[in-house]
C-alpha positions as CSV (number, residue, x, y, z in Angstrom):
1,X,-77.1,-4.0,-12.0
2,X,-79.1,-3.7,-9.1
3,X,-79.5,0.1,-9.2
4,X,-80.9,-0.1,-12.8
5,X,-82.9,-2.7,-12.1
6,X,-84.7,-1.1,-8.8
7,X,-84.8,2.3,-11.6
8,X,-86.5,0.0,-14.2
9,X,-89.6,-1.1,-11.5
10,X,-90.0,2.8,-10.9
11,X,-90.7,3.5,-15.0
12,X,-94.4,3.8,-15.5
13,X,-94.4,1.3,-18.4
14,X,-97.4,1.5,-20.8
15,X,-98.5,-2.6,-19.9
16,X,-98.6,-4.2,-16.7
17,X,-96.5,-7.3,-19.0
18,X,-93.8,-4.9,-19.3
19,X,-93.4,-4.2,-15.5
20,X,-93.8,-7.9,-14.6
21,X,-90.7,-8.8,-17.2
22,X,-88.5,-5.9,-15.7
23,X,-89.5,-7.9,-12.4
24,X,-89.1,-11.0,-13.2
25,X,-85.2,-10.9,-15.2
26,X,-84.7,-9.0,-12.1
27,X,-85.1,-12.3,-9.9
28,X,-83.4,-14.7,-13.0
29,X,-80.4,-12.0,-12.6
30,X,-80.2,-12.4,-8.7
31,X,-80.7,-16.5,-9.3
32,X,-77.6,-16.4,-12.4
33,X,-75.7,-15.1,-9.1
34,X,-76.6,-17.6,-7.1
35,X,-78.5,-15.4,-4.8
36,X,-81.7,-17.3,-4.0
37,X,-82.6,-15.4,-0.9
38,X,-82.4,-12.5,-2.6
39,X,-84.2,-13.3,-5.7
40,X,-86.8,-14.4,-3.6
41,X,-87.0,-11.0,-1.7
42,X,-87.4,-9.6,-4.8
43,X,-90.5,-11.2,-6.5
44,X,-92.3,-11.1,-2.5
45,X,-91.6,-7.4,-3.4
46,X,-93.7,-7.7,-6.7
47,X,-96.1,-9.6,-5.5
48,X,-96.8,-7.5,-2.0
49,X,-100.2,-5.4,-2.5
50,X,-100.1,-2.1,-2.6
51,X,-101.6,0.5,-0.4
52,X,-104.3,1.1,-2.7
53,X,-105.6,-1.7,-4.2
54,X,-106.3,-1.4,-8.3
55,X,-107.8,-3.5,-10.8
56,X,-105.7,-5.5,-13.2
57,X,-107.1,-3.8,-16.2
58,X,-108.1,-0.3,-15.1
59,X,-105.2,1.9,-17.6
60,X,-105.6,4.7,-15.0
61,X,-103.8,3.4,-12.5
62,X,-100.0,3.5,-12.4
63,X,-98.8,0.1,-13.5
64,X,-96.7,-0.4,-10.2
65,X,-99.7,-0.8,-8.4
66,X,-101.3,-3.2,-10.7
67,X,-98.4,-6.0,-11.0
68,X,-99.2,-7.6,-7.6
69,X,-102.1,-9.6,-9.9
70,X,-99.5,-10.6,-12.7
71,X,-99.6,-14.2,-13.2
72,X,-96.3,-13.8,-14.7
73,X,-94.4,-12.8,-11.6
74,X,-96.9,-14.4,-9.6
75,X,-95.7,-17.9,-11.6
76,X,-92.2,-17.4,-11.2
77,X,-92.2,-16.9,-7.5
78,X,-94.3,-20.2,-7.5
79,X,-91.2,-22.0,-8.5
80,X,-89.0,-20.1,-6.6
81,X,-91.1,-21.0,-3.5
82,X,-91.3,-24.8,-4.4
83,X,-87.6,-24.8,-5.1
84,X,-86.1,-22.7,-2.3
85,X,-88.7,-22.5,-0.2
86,X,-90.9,-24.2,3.2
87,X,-93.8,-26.1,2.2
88,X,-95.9,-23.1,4.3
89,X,-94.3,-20.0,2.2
90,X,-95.0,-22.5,-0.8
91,X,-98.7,-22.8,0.3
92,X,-98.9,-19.1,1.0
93,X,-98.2,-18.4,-2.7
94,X,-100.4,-20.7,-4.3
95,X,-103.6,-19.6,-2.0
96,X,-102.8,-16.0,-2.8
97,X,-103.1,-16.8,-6.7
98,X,-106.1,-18.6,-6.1
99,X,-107.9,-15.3,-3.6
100,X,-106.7,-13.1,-6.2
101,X,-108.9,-15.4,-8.7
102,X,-105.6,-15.8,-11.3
103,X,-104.6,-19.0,-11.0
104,X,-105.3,-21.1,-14.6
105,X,-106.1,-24.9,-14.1
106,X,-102.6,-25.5,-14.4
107,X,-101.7,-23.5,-11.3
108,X,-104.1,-25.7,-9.4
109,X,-103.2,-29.0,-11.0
110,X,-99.8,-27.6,-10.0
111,X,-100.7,-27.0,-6.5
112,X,-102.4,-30.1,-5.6
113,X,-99.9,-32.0,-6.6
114,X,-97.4,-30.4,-4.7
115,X,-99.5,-30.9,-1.4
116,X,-99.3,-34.5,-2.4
117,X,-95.8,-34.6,-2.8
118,X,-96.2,-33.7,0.5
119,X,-98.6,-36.2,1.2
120,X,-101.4,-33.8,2.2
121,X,-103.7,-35.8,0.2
122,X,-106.9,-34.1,1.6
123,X,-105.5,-30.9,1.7
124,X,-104.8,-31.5,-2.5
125,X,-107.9,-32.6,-2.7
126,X,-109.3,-29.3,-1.5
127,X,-106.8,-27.9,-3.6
128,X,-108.8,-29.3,-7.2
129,X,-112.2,-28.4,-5.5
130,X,-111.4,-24.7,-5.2
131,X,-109.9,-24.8,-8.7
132,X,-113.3,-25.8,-10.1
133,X,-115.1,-23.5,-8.4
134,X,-113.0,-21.0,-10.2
135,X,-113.5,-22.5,-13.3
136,X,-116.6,-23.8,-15.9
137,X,-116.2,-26.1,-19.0
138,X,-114.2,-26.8,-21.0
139,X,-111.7,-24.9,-18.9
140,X,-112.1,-27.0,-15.5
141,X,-112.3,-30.3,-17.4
142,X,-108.1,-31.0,-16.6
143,X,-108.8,-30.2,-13.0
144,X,-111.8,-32.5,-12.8
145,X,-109.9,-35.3,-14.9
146,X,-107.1,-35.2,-12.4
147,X,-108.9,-35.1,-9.7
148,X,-110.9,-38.0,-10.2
149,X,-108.1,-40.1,-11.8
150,X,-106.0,-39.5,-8.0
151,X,-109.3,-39.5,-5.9
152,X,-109.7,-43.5,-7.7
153,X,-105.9,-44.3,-7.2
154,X,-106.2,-43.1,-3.1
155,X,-109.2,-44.6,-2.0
156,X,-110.3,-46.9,-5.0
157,X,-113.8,-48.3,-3.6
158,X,-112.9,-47.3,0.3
159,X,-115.2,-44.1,-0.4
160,X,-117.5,-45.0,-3.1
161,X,-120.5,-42.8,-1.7
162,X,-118.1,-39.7,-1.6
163,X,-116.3,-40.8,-5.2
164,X,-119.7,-41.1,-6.7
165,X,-120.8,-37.4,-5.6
166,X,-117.6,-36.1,-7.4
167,X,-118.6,-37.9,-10.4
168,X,-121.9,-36.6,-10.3
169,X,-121.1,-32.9,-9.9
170,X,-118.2,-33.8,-13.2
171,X,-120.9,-35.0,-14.8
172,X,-123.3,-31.8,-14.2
173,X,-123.3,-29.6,-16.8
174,X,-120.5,-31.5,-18.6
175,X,-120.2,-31.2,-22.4
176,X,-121.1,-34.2,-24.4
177,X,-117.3,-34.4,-25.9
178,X,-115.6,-34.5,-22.1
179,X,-118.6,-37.2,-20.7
180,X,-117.2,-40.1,-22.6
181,X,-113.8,-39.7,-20.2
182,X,-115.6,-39.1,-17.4
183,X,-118.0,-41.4,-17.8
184,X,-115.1,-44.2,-18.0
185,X,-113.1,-43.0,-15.6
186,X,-116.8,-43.9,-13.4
187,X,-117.0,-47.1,-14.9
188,X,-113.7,-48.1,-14.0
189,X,-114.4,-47.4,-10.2
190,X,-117.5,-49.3,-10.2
């Protein structure tokens, strides 16, 4: 199975979706075997960027060398990190979907609160602030929701000055429709 899997990454599939599938049963064939170092060999292998860096989109390049931006694979090897994984390889993986500017807020809600599993609380917190400096509304509005909803349950009213600055950069730009949470989410730390 292995042969005709390693064949299957070498096809030059007409979608990058296609590769990243090919990859990804690949690693869920290794992990119905139980072999979880090897499964996680194989979507580092995915992931790895090639020579020649190319451009998610650019249908002129070969889709083998576009799969190291797949969310996809990118996604899978998330869990397989968090599950079989340290917490540095873990970390690793989640700051190389957020430099390769993939991540979705998910992946960053994700993210942070897996550093505070960990109880990196600062470290998480950095975590949501890079997520939405990725994003802009409505897309960021999760991130900045969860982020102020922990922020409140850490510190409560130990850092008002800094709590109040995160409200007021939530609150710049913010639809009308997403205020009203926000704004009682502010109301309740006050």
């Amino acid at each position: 199975a292995r042969t005709i899997f390693e064949k299957a990454t070498k096809v030059n599939y007409k979608q990058v979706d296609d590769l990243a599938v090919v990859w990804c049963e690949y690693g869920e064939m290794e992990l119905r075997h139980e072999n979880y170092e090897q499964a996680l060999r194989i979507l580092r292998k995915a992931t790895a960027i090639p020579s020649k860096k190319a451009e998610y989109f650019d249908a002129s390049e070969p889709v083998q060398n576009r799969v190291y931006k797949s969310l996809k694979v990118w996604s899978m090897l998330a869990d397989l990190e968090e599950s079989l994984g340290t917490f540095q390889s873990t970390k690793a993986v989640y700051d190389r979907i957020i430099d390769l500017r993939i991540a979705t807020p998910q992946i960053i809600i994700n993210y942070a609160m897996f550093l505070e599993e960990h109880n990196y609380f600062e470290e998480s917190f950095k975590a949501y602030e890079r997520g939405i400096a990725l994003f802009r509304w409505p897309n960021v509005y999760d991130i900045w929701n969860t982020y102020l909803t922990k922020f409140i349950d850490r510190y409560g009213g130990k850092k008002l000055e800094r709590a109040r600055d995160l409200f007021e950069q939530a609150l710049d730009g913010c639809p009308a429709k997403f205020a009203k949470t926000i704004y009682l989410l502010y109301a309740k730390l006050e």
